[in-house]
C-alpha positions in Angstrom: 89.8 124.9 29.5 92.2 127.2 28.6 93.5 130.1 31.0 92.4 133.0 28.7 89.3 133.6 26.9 89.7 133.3 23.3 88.6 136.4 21.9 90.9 138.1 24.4 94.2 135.6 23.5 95.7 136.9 19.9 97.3 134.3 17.7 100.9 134.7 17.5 102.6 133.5 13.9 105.1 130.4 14.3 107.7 129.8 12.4 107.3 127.4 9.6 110.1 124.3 9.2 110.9 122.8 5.7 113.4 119.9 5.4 116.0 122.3 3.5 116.0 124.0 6.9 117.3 121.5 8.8 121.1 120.1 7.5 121.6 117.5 10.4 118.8 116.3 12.9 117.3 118.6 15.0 120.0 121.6 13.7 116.8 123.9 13.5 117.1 123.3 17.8 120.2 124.2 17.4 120.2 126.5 20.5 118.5 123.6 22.1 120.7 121.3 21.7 123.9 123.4 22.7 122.4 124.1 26.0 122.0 120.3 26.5 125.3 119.3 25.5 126.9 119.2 29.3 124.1 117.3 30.4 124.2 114.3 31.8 123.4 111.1 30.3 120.1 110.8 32.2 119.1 114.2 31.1 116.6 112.5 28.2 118.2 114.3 25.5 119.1 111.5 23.0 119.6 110.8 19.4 118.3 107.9 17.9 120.1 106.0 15.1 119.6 102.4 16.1 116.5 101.7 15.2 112.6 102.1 16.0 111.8 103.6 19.7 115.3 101.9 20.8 116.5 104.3 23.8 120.7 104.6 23.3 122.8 107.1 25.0 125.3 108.8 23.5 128.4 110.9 23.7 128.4 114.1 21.8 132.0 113.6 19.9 132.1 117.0 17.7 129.7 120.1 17.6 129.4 121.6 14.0 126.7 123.9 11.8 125.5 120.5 10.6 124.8 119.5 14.3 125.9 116.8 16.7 128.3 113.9 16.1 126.9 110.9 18.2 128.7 108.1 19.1 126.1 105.5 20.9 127.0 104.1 23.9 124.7 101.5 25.1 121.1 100.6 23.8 118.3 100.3 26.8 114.5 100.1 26.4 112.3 101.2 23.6 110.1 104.8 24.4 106.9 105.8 23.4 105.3 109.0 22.9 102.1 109.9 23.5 100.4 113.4 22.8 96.8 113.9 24.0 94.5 116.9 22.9 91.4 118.0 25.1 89.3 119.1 22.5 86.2 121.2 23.8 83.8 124.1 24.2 80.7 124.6 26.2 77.7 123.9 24.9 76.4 127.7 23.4 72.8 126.5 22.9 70.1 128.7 23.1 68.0 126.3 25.4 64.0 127.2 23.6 65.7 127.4 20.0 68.8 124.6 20.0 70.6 126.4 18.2 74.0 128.6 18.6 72.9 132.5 17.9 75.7 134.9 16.5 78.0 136.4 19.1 79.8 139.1 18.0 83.0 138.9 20.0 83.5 135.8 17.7 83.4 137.9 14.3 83.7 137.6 11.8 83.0 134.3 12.2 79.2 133.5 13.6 80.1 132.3 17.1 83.1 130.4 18.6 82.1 126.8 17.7 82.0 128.4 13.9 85.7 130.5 14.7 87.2 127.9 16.5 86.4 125.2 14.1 87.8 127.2 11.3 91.2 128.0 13.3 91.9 124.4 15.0 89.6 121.5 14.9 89.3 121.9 11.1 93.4 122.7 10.1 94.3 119.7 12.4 92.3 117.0 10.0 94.1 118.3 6.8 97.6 119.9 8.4 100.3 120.9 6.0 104.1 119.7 5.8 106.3 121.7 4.2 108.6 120.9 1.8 112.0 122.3 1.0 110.6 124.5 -1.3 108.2 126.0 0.9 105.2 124.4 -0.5 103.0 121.7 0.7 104.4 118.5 0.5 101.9 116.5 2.6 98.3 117.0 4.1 97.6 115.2 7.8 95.0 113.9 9.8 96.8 114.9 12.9 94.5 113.2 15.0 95.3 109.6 13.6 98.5 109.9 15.1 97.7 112.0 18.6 95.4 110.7 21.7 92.5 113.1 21.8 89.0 113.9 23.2 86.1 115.6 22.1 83.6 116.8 24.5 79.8 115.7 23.4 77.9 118.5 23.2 81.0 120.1 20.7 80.4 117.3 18.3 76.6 117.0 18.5 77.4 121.2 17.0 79.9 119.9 14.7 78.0 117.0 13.2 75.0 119.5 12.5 77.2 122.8 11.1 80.1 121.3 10.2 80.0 117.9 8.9 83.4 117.8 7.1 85.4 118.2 9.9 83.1 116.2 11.7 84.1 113.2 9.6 87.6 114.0 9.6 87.1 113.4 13.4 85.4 109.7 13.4 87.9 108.7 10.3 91.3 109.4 12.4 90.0 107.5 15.0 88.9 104.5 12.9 92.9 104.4 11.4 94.3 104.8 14.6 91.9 101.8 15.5 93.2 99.7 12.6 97.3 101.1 12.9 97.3 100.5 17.1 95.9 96.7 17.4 92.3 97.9 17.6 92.9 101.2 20.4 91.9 103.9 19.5 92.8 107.3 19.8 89.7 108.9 21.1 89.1 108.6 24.5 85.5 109.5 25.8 84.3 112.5 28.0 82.1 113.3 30.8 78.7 114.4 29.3 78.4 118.3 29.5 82.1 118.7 31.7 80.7 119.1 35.0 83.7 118.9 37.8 83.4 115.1 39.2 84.3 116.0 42.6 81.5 118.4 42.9 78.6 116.3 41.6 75.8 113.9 43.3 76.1 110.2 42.7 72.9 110.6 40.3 74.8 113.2 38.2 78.3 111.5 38.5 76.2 108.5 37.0 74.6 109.9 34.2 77.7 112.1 33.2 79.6 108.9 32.7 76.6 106.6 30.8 75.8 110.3 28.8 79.3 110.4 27.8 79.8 106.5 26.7 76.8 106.7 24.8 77.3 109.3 22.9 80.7 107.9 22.2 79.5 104.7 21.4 77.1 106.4 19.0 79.5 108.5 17.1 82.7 106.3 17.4 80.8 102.6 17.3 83.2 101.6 19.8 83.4 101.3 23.6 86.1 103.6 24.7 89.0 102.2 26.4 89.3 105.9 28.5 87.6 108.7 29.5 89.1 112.4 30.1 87.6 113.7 33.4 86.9 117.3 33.0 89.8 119.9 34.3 91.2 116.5 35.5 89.2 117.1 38.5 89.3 113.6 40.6 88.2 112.3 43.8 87.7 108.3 44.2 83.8 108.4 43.7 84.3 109.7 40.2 86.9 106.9 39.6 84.6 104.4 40.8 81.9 105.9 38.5 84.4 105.3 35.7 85.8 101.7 36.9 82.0 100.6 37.2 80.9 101.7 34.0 83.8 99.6 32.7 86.5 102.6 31.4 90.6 101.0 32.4 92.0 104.2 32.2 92.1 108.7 32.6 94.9 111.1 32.4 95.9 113.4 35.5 98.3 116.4 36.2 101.6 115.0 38.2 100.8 117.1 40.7 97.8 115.7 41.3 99.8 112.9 42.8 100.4 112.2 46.2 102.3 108.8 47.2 103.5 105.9 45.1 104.7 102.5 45.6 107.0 100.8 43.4 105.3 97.6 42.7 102.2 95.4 43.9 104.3 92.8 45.9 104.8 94.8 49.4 107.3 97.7 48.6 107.2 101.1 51.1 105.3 103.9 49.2 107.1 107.2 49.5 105.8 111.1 49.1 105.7 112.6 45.1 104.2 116.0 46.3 105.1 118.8 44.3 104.9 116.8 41.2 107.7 114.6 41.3 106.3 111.7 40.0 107.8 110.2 37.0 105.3 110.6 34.3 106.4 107.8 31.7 105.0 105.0 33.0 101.5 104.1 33.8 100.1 104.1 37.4 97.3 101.7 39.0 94.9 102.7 41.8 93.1 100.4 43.9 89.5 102.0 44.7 87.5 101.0 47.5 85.0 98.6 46.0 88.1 96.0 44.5 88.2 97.6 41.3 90.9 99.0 39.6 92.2 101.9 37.4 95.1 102.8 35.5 96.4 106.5 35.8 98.7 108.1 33.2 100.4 111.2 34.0 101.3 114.3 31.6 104.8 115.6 31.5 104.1 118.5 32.9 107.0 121.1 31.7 106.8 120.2 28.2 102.9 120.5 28.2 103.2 124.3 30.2 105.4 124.9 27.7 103.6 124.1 24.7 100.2 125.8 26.2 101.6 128.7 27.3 105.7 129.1 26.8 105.5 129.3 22.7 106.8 126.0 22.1 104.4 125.7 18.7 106.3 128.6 17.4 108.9 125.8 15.7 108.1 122.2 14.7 111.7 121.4 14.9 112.3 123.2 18.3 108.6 121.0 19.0 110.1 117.8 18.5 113.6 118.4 20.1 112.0 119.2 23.3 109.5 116.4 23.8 112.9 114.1 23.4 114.3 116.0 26.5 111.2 114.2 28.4 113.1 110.5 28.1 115.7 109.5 30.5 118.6 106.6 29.5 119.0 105.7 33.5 114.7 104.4 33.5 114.5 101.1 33.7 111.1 100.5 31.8 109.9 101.3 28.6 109.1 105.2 28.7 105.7 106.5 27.9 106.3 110.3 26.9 102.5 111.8 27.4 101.5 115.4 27.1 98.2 116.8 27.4 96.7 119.9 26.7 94.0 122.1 25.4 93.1 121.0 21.9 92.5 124.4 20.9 96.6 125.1 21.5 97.1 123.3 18.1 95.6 126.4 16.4 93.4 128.2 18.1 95.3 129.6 20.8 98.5 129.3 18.5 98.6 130.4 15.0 99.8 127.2 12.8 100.0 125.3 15.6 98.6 122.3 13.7 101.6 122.8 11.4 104.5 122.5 14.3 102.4 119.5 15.5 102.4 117.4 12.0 105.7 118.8 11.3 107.5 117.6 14.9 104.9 114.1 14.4 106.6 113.9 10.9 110.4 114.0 11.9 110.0 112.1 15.2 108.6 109.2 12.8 111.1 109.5 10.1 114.1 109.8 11.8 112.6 107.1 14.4 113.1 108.7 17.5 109.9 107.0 19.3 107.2 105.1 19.0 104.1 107.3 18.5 101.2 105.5 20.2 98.2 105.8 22.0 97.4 105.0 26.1 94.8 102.0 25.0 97.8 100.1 22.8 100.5 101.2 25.4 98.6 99.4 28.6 97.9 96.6 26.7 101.7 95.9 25.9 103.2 97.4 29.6 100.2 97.2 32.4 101.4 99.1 35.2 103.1 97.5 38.3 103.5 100.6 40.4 100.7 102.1 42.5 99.7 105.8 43.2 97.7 107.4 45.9 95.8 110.5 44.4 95.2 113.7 46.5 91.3 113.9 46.3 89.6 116.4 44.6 92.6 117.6 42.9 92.5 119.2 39.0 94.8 120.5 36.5 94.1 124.2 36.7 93.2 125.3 40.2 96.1 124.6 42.6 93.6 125.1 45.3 92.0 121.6 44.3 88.6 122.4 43.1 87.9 125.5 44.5 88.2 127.3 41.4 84.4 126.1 40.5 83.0 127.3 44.1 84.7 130.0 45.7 87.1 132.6 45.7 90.4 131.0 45.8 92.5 132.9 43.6 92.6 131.3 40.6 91.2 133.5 37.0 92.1 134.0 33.7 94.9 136.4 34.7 93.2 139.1 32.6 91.9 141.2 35.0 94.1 140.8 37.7 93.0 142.7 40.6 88.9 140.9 40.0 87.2 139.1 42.6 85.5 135.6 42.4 83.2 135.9 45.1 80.4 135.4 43.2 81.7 132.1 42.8 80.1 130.2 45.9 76.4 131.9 45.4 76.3 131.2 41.6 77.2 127.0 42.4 74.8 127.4 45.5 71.5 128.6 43.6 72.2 126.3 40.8 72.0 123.8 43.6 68.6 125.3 44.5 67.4 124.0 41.1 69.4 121.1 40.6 67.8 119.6 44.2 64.5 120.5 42.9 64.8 118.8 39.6 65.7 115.8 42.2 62.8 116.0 44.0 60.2 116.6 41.7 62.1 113.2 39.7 61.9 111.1 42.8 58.2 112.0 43.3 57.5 112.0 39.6 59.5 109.3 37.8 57.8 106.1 39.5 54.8 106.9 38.0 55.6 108.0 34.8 58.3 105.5 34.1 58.6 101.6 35.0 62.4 101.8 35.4 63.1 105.8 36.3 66.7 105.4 36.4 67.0 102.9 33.1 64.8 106.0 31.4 67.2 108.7 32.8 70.5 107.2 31.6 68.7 106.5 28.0 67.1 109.8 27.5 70.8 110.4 25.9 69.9 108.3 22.9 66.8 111.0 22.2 69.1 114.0 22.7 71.7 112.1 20.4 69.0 111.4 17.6 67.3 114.2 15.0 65.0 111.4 13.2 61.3 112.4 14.5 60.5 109.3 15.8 63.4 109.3 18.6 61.1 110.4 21.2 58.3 108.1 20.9 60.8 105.2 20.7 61.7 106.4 23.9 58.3 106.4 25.3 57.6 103.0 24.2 60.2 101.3 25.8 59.8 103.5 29.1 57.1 105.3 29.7 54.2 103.6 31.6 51.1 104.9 29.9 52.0 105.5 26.1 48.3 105.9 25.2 48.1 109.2 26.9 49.6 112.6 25.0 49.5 114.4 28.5 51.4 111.9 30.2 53.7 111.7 27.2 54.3 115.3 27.2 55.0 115.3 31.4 57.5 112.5 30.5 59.7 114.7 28.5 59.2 117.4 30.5 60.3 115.6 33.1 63.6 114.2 31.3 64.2 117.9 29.9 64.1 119.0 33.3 66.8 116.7 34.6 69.3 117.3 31.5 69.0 121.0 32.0 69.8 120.2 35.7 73.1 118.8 34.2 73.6 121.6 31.8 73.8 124.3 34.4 76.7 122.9 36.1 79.0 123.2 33.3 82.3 123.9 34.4 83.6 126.9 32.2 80.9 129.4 34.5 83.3 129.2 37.3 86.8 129.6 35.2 86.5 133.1 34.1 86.7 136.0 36.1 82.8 137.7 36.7 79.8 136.6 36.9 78.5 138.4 33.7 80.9 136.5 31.6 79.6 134.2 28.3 79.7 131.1 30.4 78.0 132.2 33.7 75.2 133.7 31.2 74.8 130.7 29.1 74.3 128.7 32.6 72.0 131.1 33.2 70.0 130.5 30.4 69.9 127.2 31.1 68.7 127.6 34.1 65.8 129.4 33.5 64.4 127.2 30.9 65.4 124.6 33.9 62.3 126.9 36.2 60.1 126.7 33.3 59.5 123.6 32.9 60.1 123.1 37.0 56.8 125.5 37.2 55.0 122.9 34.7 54.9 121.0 37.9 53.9 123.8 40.0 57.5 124.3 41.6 58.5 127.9 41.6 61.8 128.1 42.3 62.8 131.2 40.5 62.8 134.1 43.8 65.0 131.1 45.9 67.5 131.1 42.5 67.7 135.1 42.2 68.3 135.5 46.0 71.3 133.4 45.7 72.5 135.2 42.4 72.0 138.6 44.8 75.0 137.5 46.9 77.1 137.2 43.7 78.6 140.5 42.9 80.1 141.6 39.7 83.0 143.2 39.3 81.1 146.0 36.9 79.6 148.2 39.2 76.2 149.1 36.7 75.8 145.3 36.6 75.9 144.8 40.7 75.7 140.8 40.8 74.2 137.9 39.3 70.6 138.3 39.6 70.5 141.6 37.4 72.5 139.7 34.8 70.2 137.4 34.6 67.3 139.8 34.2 69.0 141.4 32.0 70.3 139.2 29.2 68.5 135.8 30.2 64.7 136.7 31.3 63.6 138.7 28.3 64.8 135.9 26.2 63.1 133.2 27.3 59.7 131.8 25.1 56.5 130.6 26.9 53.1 129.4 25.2 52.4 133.2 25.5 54.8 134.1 22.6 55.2 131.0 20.9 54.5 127.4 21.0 54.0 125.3 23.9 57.8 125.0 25.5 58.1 121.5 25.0 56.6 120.9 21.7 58.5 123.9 20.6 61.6 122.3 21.9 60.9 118.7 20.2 59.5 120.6 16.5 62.8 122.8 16.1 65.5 119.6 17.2 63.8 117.6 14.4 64.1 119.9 11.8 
């Protein structure tokens, strides 16, 4: 999630490289690469003219226009580089019509699925390359050649309203499949991007099967890795992953806490503060014997490409990331970045152009190996082990206090805000989400012969639009499939406990006040969540709106939480008194 909202964080042009800009390598960085030029050998910034992902060092002989004279000195181990891109948005459903209404902040585009689509996810499955005469010399799929993620509920939007870009999705990660010895580049995500530390076991669980299914669906592959949302980690939600079979996630340095060198007895010894050395991978060992790789971004060269302008010059691009090797490591270097997605793009103008364009000369001139994590464990497992610091993310410095209380952490946009409404907001959704427990427990064993088998498949009915999804279902769960009643309980039931998940998305908590887009959409969620709780005679709706009392806005006219919600989420919802029946209404419009 980024650190600004996106109608509030103006695109900024970069500058766009041809090949008649640049008369020697990298002379485009030509500031760059001045500034290095007294480094040290060790510094990472090297030249390579001896062949594919070879590491040389090398003595800078003469300085001209036309760039560095290089004389190598020794040859060490080849380097990789890896470049992942969190793809994602919250889910903007309106929860009775499943469907995204217009919001006008996104004009004039329809909403900001439809905007963001058109500005990033879109551009980066045809980007342009520049030639010397300034015009298009090249369309590409950047994603065939970068690590990404897309979260679940974006694509299940994108394969309805935008199908082109869609496919451009699935078909970079089929090539990367068939160019990286069958890895991929598309890792998988947790289900709706709840924060792992924060959830039950029950939600934990069907986050993870949610997310592999519906990666396994759309991908027809079992992902290798998945990306935890905000990064956020704690050794239950690694176990979650290890069990479910996933080898590897992606962490913030900082996140680390010890290492030791190798498996065979060495002393670990403190990387606080971020010091560990990103390019290689990482292996924890979790509590029930299983195992996990860890790969950690470089974290300078990802700050600056999120937030320091770095996409403003493909050349400059591409010149920097070399700064991340090292001639003195004595391993094969993994170069990984992560960020946003929505940088390449969204957040940047062109940005999909200084990505394809710094992809472009890093392969032509050889400078690395571009790869993906999958194909890069499979040739160097790790041998060094890392102890995390639990319930840790990449953008609250506080841990994960950013999604429960007022720590500090916002958007920066409205600096002198409070997030006090924070706790209250996470503590009624609790309200509901324990009810939705209860009611299951009590519920499930009668309506289901296997509750927990039905819970983690209910994904394959939110997954599938054919009309007969949700009888299927029934008929290989459901104990009484003669019945329409009980049939109609059953899927209130399961709608009850994926609107339990829903509420907990994580971008209600990032932004500064209570009234924002995301605390409103979880909102709405959750009070089509006490609709179909009161089906089942549970009225839970005056516990919820006394915890949403205690969360104050910052906008004095709107007071806290609980007039928000009767303002923009009550009068909206749809009962058998002004339409359909909830459910059937529900079922009718998502097989349209």
């Amino acid at each position: 999630m980024s650190l600004a909202r996106p109608e509030e964080n103006p695109p900024t042009a970069p500058r766009v490289n041809t090949q008649s800009e640049r008369a020697g390598p990298f002379s485009s960085a030509l500031a760059c690469l001045k500034s290095s030029i007294n480094r040290p050998a060790d510094s990472g910034f090297l030249f390579d003219r001896a062949g594919v992902g070879i590491n040389p060092t090398f003595e800078v002989v003469a300085m001209s226009a036309a760039g560095p004279e290089l004389l190598p000195t020794k040859i060490v181990h080849q380097r990789y580089l890896c470049i992942h891109g969190h793809f994602y948005q919250p889910p903007r459903e309106n929860p009775w019509l499943e469907t995204v209404e217009r919001q006008d902040s996104a004009a004039p585009f329809h909403d900001w699925n439809d905007r963001i689509t058109s500005e990033c996810y879109g551009p980066n499955t045809a980007a342009r390359i520049c030639g010397p005469d300034g015009r298009i010399a090249e369309l590409r799929n950047n994603l065939s050649l970068i690590s990404f993620n897309f979260g679940p509920t974006l694509l299940h939007w994108m394969e309805r309203m935008r199908p082109d870009v869609y496919e451009g999705v699935i078909a970079a990660d089929r090539q990367s499949v068939r160019e990286r010895g069958g890895h991929g580049n598309s890792l998988a995500q947790c289900y709706n991007h709840v924060i792992m530390p924060l959830a039950t076991p029950r939600e934990k669980l069907v986050q993870v099967e949610w997310g592999l299914e519906d990666f396994r669906e759309r991908f027809g592959r079992d992902p290798e890795g998945m990306w935890l949302p905000e990064c956020a980690v704690d050794t239950a939600s690694l176990e979650a992953l290890a069990e479910a079979g996933i080898r590897f996630t992606v962490l913030a340095p900082r996140q680390a806490r010890r290492v030791r060198p190798d498996r065979r007895g060495a002393e670990s010894h403190s990387v606080e503060g971020s010091r560990i050395d990103p390019t290689r991978p990482y292996h924890i060992e979790l509590p029930s014997g299983r195992t996990m790789a860890i790969f950690f971004y470089d974290g300078p060269i990802s700050q600056a490409i999120a937030f320091e302008g770095l996409l403003h010059d493909g050349a400059h691009f591409a010149a920097r990331m070399m700064q991340g090797f090292s001639a003195t490591r004595p391993w094969p270097q993994l170069l990984s970045i992560a960020t946003d997605g929505e940088s390449y793009g969204h957040h940047h103008r062109q940005g999909e152009m200084a990505l394809a364009y710094a992809l472009h000369v890093i392969e032509r001139d050889q400078h690395a190996i571009i790869t993906n994590f999958g194909e890069y464990l499979a040739k160097h497992p790790p041998t060094a082990e890392v102890q995390l610091w639990q319930k840790s993310s990449w953008s609250c410095v506080h841990g994960v206090e950013r999604w429960r209380a007022n720590c500090g952490c916002n958007s920066g946009m409205q600096p002198n805000w409070h997030q006090i409404w924070r706790g209250p907001l996470r503590d009624g959704f609790r309200l509901l989400a324990n009810a939705a427990d209860e009611l299951f427990d009590a519920q499930s064993p009668r309506l289901f012969r296997d509750p927990k088998a039905a819970l983690l498949d209910y994904i394959t009915v939110i997954l599938n639009d054919h009309g007969t999804a949700a009888q299927e279902f029934l008929h290989r769960h459901a104990r009484n499939v003669e019945s329409a009643g009980e049939q109609t309980r059953a899927l209130q039931l399961m709608e009850i406990m994926r609107h339990a998940q829903l509420i907990f998305t994580s971008c209600a908590w990032f932004f500064d006040d209570v009234s924002g887009l995301e605390g409103v959409q979880n909102m709405r969620y959750a009070a089509r969540l006490i609709q179909l709780l009161q089906a089942f005679e549970m009225d839970v709706e005056r516990g919820f709106l006394a915890h949403l009392e205690k969360a104050p806005s910052n906008i004095p006219e709107l007071r806290n939480g609980a007039e928000c919600y009767r303002r923009w989420v009550a009068p909206q919802a749809i009962d058998a008194q002004r339409g359909v029946a909830p459910v059937e209404r529900h079922w009718c419009h998502r097989r349209r």
